[in-house]
C-alpha positions in Angstrom: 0.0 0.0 0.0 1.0 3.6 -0.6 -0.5 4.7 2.7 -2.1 3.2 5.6 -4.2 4.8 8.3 -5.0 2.6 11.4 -7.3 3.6 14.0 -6.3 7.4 13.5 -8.0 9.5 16.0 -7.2 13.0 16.4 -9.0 15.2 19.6 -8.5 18.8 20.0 -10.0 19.3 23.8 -12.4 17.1 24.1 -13.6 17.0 20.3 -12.6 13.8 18.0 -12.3 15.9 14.6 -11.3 12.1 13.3 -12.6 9.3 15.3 -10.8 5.9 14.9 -11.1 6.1 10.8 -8.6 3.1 9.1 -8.1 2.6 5.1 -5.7 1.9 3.2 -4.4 3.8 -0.2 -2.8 1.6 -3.7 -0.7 2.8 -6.2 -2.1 4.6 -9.0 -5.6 5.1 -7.7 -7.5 8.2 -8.0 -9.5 9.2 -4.4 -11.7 11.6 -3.8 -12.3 12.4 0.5 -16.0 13.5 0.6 -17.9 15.3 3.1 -19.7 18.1 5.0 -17.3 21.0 6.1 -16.2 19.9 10.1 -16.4 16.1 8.7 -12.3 15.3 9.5 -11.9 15.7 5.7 -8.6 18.3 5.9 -8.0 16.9 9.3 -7.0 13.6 7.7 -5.5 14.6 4.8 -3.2 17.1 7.2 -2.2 14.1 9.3 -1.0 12.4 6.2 0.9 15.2 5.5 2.7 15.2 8.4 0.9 18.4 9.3 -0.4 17.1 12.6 0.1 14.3 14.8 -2.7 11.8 15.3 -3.7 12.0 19.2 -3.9 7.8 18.7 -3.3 5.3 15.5 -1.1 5.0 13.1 -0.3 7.3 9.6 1.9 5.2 7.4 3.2 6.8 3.8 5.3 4.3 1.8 5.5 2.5 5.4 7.2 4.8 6.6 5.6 7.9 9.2 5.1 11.6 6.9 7.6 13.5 8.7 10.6 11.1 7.1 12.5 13.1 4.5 12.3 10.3 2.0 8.6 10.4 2.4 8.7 13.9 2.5 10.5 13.9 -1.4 7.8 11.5 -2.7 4.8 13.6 -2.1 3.0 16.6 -3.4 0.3 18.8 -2.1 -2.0 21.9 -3.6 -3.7 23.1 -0.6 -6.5 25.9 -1.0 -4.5 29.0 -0.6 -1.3 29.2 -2.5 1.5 31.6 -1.7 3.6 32.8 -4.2 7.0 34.6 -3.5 6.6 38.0 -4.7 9.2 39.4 -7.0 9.9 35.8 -8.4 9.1 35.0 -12.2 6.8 31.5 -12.0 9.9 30.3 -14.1 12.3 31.2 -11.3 9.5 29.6 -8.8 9.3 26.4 -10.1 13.5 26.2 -10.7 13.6 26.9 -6.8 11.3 24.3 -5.7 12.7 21.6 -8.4 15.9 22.5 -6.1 14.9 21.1 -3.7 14.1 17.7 -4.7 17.0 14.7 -6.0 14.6 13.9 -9.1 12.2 16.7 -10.0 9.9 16.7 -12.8 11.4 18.7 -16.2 10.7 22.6 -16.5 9.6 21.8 -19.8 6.7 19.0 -18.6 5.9 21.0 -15.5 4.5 24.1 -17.8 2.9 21.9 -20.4 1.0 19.8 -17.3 0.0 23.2 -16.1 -1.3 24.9 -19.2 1.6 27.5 -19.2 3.0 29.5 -22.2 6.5 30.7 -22.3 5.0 34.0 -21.8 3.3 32.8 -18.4 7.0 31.5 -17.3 8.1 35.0 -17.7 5.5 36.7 -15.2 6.0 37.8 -12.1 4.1 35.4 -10.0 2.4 38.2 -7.7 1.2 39.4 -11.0 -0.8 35.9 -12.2 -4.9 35.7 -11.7 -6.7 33.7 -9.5 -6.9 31.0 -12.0 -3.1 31.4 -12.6 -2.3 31.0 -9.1 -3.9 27.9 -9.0 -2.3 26.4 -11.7 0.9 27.3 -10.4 0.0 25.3 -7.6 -0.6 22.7 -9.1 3.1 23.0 -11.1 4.7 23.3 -7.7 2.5 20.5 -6.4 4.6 18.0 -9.2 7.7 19.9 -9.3 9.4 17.4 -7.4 8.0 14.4 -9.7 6.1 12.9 -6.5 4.6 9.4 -6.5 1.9 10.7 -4.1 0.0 13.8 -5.0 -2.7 15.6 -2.6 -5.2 18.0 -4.1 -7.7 19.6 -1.7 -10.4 21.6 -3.3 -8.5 21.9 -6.1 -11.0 23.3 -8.6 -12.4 26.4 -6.5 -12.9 29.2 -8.2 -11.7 27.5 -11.9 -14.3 27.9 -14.8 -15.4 24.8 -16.7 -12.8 24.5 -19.4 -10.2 24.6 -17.0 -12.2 22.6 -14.4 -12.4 20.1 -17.1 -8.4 20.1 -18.2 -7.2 19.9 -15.0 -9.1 16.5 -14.6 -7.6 15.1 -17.4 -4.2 16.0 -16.7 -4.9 14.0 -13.2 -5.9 11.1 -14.9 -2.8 11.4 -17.1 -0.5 11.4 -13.5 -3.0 8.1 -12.9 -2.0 6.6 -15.9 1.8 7.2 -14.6 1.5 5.3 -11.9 0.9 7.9 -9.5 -1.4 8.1 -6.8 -3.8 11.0 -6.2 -6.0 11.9 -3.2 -8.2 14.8 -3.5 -11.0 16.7 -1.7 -13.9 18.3 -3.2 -17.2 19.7 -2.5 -18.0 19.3 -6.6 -19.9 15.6 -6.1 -19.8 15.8 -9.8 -16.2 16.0 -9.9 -15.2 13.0 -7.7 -18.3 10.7 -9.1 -16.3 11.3 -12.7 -13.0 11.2 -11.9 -12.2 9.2 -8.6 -12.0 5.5 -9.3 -12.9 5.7 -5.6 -14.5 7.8 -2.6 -14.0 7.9 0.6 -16.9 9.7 2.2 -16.5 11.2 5.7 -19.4 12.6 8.4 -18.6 13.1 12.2 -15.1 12.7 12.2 -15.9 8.7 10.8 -15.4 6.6 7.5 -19.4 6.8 6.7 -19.1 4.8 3.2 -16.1 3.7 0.9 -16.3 2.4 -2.5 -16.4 3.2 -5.9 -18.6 6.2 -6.6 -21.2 3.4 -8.6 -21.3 1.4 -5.6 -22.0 3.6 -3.1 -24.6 5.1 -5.3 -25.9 1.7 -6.3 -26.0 1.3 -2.7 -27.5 4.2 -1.3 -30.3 5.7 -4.0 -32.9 3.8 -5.2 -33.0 2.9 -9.6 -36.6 4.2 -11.0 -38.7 3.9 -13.9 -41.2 6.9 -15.2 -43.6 6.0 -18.0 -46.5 7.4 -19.0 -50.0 5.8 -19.8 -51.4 6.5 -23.6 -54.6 7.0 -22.1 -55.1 11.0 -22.5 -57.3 13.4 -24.6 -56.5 16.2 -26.8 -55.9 18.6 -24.1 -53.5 16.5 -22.6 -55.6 15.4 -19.5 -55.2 12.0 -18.4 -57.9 9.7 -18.8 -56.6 7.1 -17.5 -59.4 4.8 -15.7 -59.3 3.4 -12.1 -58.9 -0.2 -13.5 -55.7 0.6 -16.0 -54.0 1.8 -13.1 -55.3 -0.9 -10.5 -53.9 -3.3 -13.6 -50.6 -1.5 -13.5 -50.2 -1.5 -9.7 -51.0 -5.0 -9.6 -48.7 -6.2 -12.1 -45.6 -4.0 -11.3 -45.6 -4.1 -7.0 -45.0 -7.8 -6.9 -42.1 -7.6 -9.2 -38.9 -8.6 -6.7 -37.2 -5.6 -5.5 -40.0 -2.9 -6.8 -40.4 -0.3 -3.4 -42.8 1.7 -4.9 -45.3 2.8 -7.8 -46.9 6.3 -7.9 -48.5 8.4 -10.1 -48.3 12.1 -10.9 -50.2 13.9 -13.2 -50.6 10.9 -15.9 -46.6 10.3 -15.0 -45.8 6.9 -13.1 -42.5 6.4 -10.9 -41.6 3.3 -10.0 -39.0 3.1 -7.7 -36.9 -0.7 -7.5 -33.2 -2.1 -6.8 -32.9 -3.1 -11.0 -35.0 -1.1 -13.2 -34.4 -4.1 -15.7 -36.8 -6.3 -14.1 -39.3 -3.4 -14.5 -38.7 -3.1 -18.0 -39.1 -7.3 -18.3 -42.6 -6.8 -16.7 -43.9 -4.3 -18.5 -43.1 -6.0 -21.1 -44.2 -9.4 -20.5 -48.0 -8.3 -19.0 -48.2 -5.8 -22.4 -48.8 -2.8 -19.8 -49.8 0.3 -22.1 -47.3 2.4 -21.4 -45.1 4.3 -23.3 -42.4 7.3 -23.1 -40.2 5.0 -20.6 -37.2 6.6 -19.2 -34.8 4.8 -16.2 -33.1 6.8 -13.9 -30.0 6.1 -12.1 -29.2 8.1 -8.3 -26.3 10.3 -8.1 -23.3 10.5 -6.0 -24.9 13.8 -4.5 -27.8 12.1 -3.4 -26.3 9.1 -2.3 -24.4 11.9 -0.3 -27.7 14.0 1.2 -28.9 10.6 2.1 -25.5 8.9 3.8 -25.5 12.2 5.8 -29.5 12.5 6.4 -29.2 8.8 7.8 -26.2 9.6 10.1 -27.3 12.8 11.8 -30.7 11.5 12.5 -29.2 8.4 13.9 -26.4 11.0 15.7 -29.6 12.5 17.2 -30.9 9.3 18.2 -27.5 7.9 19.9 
């Protein structure tokens, strides 16, 4: 494993900000760290960083503890705020932080990973945008050709196209061989590019998997259709016995929760919308417009975090 957490609890006072989480990290996986603001997200990831000391478990990074210089070489981090020294060119920058690594990453493939032109390199670096800034974070985050890279938030305040290239140029680091952990609050973001998430409430581990399992998990599959029972002004005319028929045939199907309807639209809600389909199908129902759904990561989220502060409340 790349990194290992066991049992990692870290109070300050009498609040666990992480309470006994454990997981373990592989090489060349993409994970995203998930969770309402106060859930131990940064917590953890700053105990990986050597940032703070857990107050009980173990933090391993390439077995050995963060604060070990060769672990120290191996890793990378863009946290939210990057500082620039002023007066510096971002080509000067980057030349100073390559320094101070035994095998940094080319000038050359820093800039072209970061989207910079030979004009950027020659700007004073208290002089770049927002957007800029970021990017240079992200350069100084690989300038010393790290194994482990840590990305917290690190689309804030980035428009789409750039949103979008920065993603692929993490999948390209995947593709290397290197291992990326980042944080986001973009559920979009980690359901597309994390191959797995990690999702934190309370200071605990409240799900881990791929973002299709946990959703799988967590959100229920549906099936809307509409009956062709309507008149010209679109009203439905649906009669009492079409949709006893329908309610009959579709609620005994395995794993079907629920079957509603709304204003000449039915939902029904099952664990595999295929054996839905199979039914209607099979009994003739007359249907038609069908259109599945799938849940999201983000309401897989509202749910995971619905279900654990109301049984917080409870305990």
């Amino acid at each position: 494993h790349i990194a290992e957490l066991q049992h990692v609890t870290k109070r300050f006072g009498s609040k666990a900000a992480v309470d006994d989480v454990s997981f373990t990290i592989d090489k060349g996986s993409i994970v995203a760290v998930l969770g309402p603001n106060g859930a131990g997200k940064t917590t953890t990831i700053s105990m990986m960083l050597g940032l703070l000391e857990p107050t009980s478990g173990s933090v391993r990074l390439f077995g050995q503890t963060p604060k070990q210089p060769q672990v120290k070489q191996r890793i990378g981090a863009m946290l939210q705020d990057v500082s620039v020294i002023d007066g510096l060119k971002v080509r000067e920058v980057l030349a100073l932080i390559r320094s101070y690594y035994p095998r940094p990453m080319r000038l050359e493939e820093l800039a072209a990973l970061a989207g910079f032109t030979e004009e950027d390199l020659g700007k004073r670096a208290e002089k770049l945008s927002g957007g800029q800034k970021r990017r240079l974070g992200f350069a100084l985050a690989l300038a010393g050709n790290p194994d482990l890279l840590f990305f917290d938030e690190p689309t804030v305040g980035l428009d789409t196209p750039a949103r979008r290239s920065f993603w692929e140029q993490v999948r390209a680091l995947s593709d290397r061989g290197k291992t990326i952990l980042f944080s986001t609050h973009y559920l979009q973001e980690a359901e597309d590019a994390a191959d797995r998430v990690i999702l934190f409430n309370r200071g605990k581990i409240a799900a881990d998997g791929t973002p299709q399992a946990i959703t799988a998990q967590l959100t229920s599959r549906s099936v809307t259709f509409t009956t062709d029972t309507r008149s010209l002004e679109g009203q439905a005319l649906m009669s009492t016995d079409t949709e006893q028929h329908i309610r009959e045939r579709l609620l005994p199907v395995p794993g079907v929760h629920d079957c509603t309807c709304q204003e000449g639209r039915w939902t029904v809600t099952a664990d595999n919308t295929d054996t839905v389909l199979a039914a209607i199908f099979r009994y003739q129902l007359p249907v038609h417009d069908i259109r599945t759904q799938q849940g999201r990561l983000d309401d897989a989220f509202e749910i995971m975090i619905h279900n654990d502060d109301t049984q917080g409340a409870v305990s």
